[in-house]
C-alpha positions as CSV (number, residue, x, y, z in Angstrom):
1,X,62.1,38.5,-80.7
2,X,63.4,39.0,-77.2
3,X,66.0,36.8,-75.6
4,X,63.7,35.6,-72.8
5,X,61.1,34.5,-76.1
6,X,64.1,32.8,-77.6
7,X,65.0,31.2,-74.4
8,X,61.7,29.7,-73.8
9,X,61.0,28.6,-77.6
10,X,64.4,27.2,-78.1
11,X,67.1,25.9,-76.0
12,X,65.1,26.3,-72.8
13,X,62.6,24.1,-74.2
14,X,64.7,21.9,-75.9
15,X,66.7,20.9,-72.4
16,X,63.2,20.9,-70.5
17,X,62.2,18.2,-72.8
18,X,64.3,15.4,-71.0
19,X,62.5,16.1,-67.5
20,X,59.6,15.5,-66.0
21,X,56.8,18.4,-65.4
22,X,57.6,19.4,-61.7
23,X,54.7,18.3,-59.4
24,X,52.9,21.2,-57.9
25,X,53.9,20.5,-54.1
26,X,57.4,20.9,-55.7
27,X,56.6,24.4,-57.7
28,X,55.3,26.0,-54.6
29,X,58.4,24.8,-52.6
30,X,60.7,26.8,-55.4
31,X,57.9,29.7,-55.5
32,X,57.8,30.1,-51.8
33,X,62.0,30.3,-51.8
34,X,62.0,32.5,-54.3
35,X,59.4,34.8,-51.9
36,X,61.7,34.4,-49.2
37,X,65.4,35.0,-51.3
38,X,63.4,38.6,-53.0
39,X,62.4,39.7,-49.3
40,X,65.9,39.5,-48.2
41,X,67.0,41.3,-51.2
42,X,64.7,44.0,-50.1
43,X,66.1,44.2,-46.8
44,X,69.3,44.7,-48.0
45,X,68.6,47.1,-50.4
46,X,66.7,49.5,-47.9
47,X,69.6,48.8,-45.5
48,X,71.9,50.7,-48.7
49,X,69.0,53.3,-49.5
50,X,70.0,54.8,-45.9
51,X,73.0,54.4,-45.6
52,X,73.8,56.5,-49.2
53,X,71.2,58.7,-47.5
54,X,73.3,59.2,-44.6
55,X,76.6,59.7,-46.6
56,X,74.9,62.5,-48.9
57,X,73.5,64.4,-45.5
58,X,77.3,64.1,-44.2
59,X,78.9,65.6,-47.2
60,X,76.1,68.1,-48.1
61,X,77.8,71.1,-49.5
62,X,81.6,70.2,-48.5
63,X,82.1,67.5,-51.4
64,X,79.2,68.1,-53.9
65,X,80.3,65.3,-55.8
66,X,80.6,62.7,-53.0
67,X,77.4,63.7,-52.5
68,X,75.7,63.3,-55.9
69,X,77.2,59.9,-56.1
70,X,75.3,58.6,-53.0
71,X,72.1,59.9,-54.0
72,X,72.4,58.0,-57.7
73,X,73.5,55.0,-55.7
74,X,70.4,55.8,-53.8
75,X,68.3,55.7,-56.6
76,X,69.6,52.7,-58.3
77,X,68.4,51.1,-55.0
78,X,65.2,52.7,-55.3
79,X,64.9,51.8,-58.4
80,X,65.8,47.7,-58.0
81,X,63.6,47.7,-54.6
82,X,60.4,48.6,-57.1
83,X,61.7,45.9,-59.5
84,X,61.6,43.7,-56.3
85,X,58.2,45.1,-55.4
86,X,56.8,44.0,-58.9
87,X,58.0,40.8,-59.3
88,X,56.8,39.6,-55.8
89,X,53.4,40.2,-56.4
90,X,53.7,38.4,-59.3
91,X,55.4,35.4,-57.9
92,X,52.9,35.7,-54.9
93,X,49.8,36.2,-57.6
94,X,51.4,33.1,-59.5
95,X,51.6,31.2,-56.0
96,X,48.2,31.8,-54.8
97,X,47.1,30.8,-58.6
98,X,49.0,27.3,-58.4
99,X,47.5,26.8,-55.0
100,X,44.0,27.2,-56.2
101,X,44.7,24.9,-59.0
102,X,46.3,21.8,-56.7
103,X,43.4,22.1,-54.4
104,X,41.0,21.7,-57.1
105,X,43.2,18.7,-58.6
106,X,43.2,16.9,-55.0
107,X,38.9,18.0,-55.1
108,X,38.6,16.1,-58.3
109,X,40.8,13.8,-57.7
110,X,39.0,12.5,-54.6
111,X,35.8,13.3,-56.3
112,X,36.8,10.5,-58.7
113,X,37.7,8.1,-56.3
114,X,34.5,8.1,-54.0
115,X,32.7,7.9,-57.5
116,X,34.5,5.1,-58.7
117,X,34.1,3.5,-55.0
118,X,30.4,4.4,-55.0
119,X,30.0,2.5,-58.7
120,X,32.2,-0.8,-57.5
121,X,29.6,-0.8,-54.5
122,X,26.3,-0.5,-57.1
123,X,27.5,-2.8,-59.5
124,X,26.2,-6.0,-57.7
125,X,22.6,-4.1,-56.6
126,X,19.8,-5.4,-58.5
127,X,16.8,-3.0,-58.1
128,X,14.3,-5.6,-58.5
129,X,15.9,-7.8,-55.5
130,X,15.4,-4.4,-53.2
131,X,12.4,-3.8,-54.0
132,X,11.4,-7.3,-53.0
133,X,14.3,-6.8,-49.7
134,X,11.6,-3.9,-49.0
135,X,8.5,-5.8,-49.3
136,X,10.1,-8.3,-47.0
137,X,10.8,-5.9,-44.6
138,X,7.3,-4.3,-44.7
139,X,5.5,-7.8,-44.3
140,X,7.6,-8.7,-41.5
141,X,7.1,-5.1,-39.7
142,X,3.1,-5.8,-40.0
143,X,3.5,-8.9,-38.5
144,X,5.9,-7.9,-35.5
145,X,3.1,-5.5,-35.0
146,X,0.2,-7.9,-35.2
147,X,2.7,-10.3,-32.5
148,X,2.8,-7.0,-30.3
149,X,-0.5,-6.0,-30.2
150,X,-1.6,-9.6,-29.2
151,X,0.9,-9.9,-26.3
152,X,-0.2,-6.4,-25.4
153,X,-4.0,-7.4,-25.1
154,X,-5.2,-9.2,-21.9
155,X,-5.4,-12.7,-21.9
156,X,-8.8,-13.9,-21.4
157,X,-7.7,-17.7,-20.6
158,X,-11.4,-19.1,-20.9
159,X,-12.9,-16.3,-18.8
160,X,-15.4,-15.1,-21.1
161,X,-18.8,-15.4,-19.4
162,X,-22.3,-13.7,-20.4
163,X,-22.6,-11.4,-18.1
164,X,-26.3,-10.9,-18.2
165,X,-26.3,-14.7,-16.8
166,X,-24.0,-14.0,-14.2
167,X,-26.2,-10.9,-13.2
168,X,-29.4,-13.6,-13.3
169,X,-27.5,-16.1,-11.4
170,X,-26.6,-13.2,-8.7
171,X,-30.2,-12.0,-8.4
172,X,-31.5,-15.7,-8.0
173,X,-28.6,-16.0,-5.3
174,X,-30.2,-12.7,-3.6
175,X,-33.9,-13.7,-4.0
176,X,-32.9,-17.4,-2.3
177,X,-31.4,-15.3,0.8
178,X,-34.0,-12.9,1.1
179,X,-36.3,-15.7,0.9
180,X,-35.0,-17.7,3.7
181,X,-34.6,-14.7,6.1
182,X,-38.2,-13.8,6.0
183,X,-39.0,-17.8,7.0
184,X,-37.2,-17.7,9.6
185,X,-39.0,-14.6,10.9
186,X,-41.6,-15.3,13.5
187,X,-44.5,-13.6,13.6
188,X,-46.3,-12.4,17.3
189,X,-48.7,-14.4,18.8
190,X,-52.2,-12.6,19.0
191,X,-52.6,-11.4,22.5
192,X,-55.4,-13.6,24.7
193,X,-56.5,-10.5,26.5
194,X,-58.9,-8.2,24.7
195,X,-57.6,-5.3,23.2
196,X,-57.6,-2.3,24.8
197,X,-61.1,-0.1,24.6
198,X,-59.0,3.3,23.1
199,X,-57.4,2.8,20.1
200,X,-54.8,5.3,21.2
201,X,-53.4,3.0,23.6
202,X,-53.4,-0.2,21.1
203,X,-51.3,2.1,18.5
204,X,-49.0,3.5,21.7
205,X,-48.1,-0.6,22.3
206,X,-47.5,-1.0,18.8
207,X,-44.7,1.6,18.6
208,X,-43.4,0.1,21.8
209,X,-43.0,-3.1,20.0
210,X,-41.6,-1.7,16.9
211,X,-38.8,0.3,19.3
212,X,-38.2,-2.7,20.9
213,X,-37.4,-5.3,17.3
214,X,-35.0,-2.3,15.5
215,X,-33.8,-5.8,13.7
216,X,-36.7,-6.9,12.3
217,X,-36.6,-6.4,8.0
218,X,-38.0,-3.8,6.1
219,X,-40.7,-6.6,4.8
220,X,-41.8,-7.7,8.0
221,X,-42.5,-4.1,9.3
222,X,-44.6,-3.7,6.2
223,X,-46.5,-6.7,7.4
224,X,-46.6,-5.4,11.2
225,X,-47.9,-2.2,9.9
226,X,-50.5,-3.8,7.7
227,X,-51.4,-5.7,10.8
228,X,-51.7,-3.1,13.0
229,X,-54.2,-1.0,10.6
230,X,-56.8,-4.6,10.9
231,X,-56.5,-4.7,14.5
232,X,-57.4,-0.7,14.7
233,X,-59.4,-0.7,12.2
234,X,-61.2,-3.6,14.4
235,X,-61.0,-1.7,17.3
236,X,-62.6,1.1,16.2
């Protein structure tokens, strides 16, 4: 068994026992420091990478050895900067991981809230008293319709007459007129004085007369005409 199993199964985990489990906003804090204490690390390990570089370029072939012991001290580096390498990308794999894992906690968490908030807001909700609420509100919608299509509609206010005694009335009222414009029409006077011998001439004072009485009505041209064809027709 390693050392690092040993440390987790036995005194690690015997002195974890008397605290808490970190919360997660507090792992990522140590997580993210951790990121940021191994990338300094690096820099500092490429800043000696170069530098033995440089020092076994200097010495080259006048001290051999001075040389060789840069470039192993070169390598070391090299060889703790891949370490480095490894174990931030498992930190940052770890990080992302733990990230993942709160935002889902904080999702369900707030999930269970609204569902517990949702079931508090239900619990006094009878279905049978909405579905009655709902029939109320449909009655009452039919009869705010029936109010506004009887405003909407033109009041009649005891005007509603038969018209086809309105239309007798107004013919009577025409008839009446038409009746007392032809009495007070006068008729002409026969003429004293025989009638002319040509029946040309008796017809030429007829149109006279008619030019002269444009006023006269319709009817009593009819008549004057009529008139005219006895008094030709007696001429002749």
């Amino acid at each position: 068994m390693s050392k690092i199993s040993k440390f987790f199964k036995g005194g690690g985990s015997a002195a974890s026992k008397g605290r808490r489990a970190p919360s997660a906003q507090e792992a990522l804090a140590r997580l993210r420091e951790t990121e940021e204490m191994l990338g300094k690390k690096q820099e500092y390990l490429e800043t000696r990478i170069e530098r033995e570089l440089a020092l076994a370029r200097q010495h080259g072939t006048k001290n051999k050895r001075a040389a060789l012991q840069a470039l192993k001290r070169k390598k070391r580096y090299e060889k703790q900067l891949s370490q480095i390498d490894g174990t931030l990308s498992t930190i940052e794999f770890q990080r992302e991981a733990l990230e993942n894992s709160h935002t889902n906690t904080e999702v369900l968490k707030n999930m269970g809230y609204a569902a517990q908030a949702m079931k508090k807001v239900h619990e006094n909700m009878d279905l049978n008293k909405i579905d009655d609420l709902m029939q109320d509100i449909t009655e009452q919608q039919d009869v705010a319709q029936e109010i506004s299509d009887a405003i909407s509609n033109r009041a009649a206010f005891g005007e509603e007459f038969d018209e086809d005694e309105l239309m007798a009335e107004l013919e009577e009222l025409e008839q009446e007129e038409l009746n007392k414009g032809m009495r007070d029409v006068r008729l002409p006077s026969v003429p004293s004085t025989s009638l002319p011998s040509r029946p040309g001439k008796l017809l030429a004072c007829h149109f006279t007369f008619l030019m002269i009485k444009p006023c006269l009505s319709t009817r009593k041209r009819v008549e004057d005409e009529d008139e005219m064809k006895q008094l030709a027709a007696w001429a002749s």
